[in-house]
C-alpha positions as a printed Julia matrix, in Angstrom:
138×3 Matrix{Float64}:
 13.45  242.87  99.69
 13.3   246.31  98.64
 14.1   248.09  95.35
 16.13  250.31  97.76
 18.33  246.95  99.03
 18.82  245.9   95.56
 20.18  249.09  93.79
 23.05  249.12  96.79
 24.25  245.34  95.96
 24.45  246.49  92.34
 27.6   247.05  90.65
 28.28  250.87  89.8
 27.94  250.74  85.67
 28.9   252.99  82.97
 27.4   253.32  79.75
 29.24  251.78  76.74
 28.38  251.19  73.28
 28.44  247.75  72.03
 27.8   246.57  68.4
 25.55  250.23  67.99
 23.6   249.79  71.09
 24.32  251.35  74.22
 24.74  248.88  77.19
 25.76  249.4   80.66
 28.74  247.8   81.77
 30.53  247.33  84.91
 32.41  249.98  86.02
 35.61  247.51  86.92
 35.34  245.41  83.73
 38.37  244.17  82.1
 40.67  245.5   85.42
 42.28  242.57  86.82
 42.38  242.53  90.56
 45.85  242.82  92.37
 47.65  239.65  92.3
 48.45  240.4   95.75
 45.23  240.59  96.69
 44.42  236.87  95.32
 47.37  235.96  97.87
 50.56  235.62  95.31
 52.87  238.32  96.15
 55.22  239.07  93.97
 58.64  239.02  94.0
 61.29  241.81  93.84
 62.34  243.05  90.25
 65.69  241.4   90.67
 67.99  240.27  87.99
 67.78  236.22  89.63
 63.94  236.48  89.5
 64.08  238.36  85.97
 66.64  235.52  84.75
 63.04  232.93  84.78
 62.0   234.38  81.98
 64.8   233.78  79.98
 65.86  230.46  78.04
 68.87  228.73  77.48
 69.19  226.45  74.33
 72.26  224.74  75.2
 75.68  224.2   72.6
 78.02  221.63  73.41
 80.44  224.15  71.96
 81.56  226.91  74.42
 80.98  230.58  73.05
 83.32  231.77  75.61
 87.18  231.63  76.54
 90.01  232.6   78.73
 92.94  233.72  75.46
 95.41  233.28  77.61
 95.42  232.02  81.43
 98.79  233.59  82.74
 97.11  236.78  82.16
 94.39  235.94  84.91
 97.01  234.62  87.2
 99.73  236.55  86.95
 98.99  240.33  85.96
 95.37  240.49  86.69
 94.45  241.5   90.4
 90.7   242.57  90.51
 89.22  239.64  88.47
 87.37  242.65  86.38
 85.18  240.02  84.85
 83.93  238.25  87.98
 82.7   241.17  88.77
 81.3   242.66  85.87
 79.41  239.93  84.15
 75.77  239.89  85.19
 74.7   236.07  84.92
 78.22  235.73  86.61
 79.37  233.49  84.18
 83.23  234.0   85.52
 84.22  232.21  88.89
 87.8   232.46  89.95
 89.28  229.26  91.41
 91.78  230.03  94.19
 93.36  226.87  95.02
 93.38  225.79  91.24
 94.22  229.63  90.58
 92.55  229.94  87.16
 89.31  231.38  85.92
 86.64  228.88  84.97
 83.72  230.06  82.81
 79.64  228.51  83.28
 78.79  229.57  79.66
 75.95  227.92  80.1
 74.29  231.1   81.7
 75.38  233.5   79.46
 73.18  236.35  78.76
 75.18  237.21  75.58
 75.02  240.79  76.88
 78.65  241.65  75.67
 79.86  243.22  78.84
 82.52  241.05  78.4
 83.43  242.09  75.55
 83.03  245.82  75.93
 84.54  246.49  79.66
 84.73  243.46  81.57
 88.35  242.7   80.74
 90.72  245.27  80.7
 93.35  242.9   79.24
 91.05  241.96  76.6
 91.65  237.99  77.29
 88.1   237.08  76.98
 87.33  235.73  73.82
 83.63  235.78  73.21
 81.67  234.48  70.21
 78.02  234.37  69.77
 76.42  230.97  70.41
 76.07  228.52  66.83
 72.48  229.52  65.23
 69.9   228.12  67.24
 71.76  227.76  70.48
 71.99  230.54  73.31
 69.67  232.55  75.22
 66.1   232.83  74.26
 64.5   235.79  75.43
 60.71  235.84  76.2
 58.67  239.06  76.8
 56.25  239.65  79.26
């Protein structure tokens, strides 16, 4: 083989200093290829695919409640709070006509709270210490 061959299978370097000395390095080093490129495509940024990197420490004790349920079947028409919620946590029952509540997927968000009754008949208590959502980063 030629010199000529082997300078073109060479990876394009850049000079670095490492420890004092100068060293060349890799042009590319420390990118990480495209993971779409290795052949795992990734999914779309939606709040079901963002929900697997959350937690759930589960309470026997339910954080959540309905005050008072005549207010749900009687004066409220839009169900505000199946609609607002974003783990939808509230499910309205037809045939039973009644709201029932999976607080197991709370996000502890507080829209609730804040706007997702307009009757204010959602009681909602954070979770007993240790129990809840667990958030992870990343």
């Amino acid at each position: 083989m030629s010199a000529e061959h082997d300078q073109e299978n060479q990876p394009e370097t850049q000079p670095a200093t490492v420890s004092g000395e100068e060293t060349a390095v890799p042009a590319d080093a420390g990118i990480l290829p495209d993971p779409e490129e290795l052949g795992f495509p990734q999914p779309p940024p939606t709040v079901a695919n963002k929900l697997g990197l959350v937690k759930f420490n589960l309470d026997t004790q339910p954080h959540l409640s309905i005050k008072n349920a005549g207010v749900c079947q009687r004066r409220c028409r839009q169900k505000f709070c199946t609609h607002s919620c974003p783990a939808q946590v509230y499910h309205w029952e037809s045939e039973e006509k009644r709201i029932s509540i999976s607080y197991e997927g709370c996000l502890e968000c507080g829209t609730c709270r804040s706007g997702g009754c307009p009757y204010d008949n959602i009681e909602m208590r954070y979770p007993r210490g240790g129990y809840g959502v667990q958030y992870r980063f990343g």
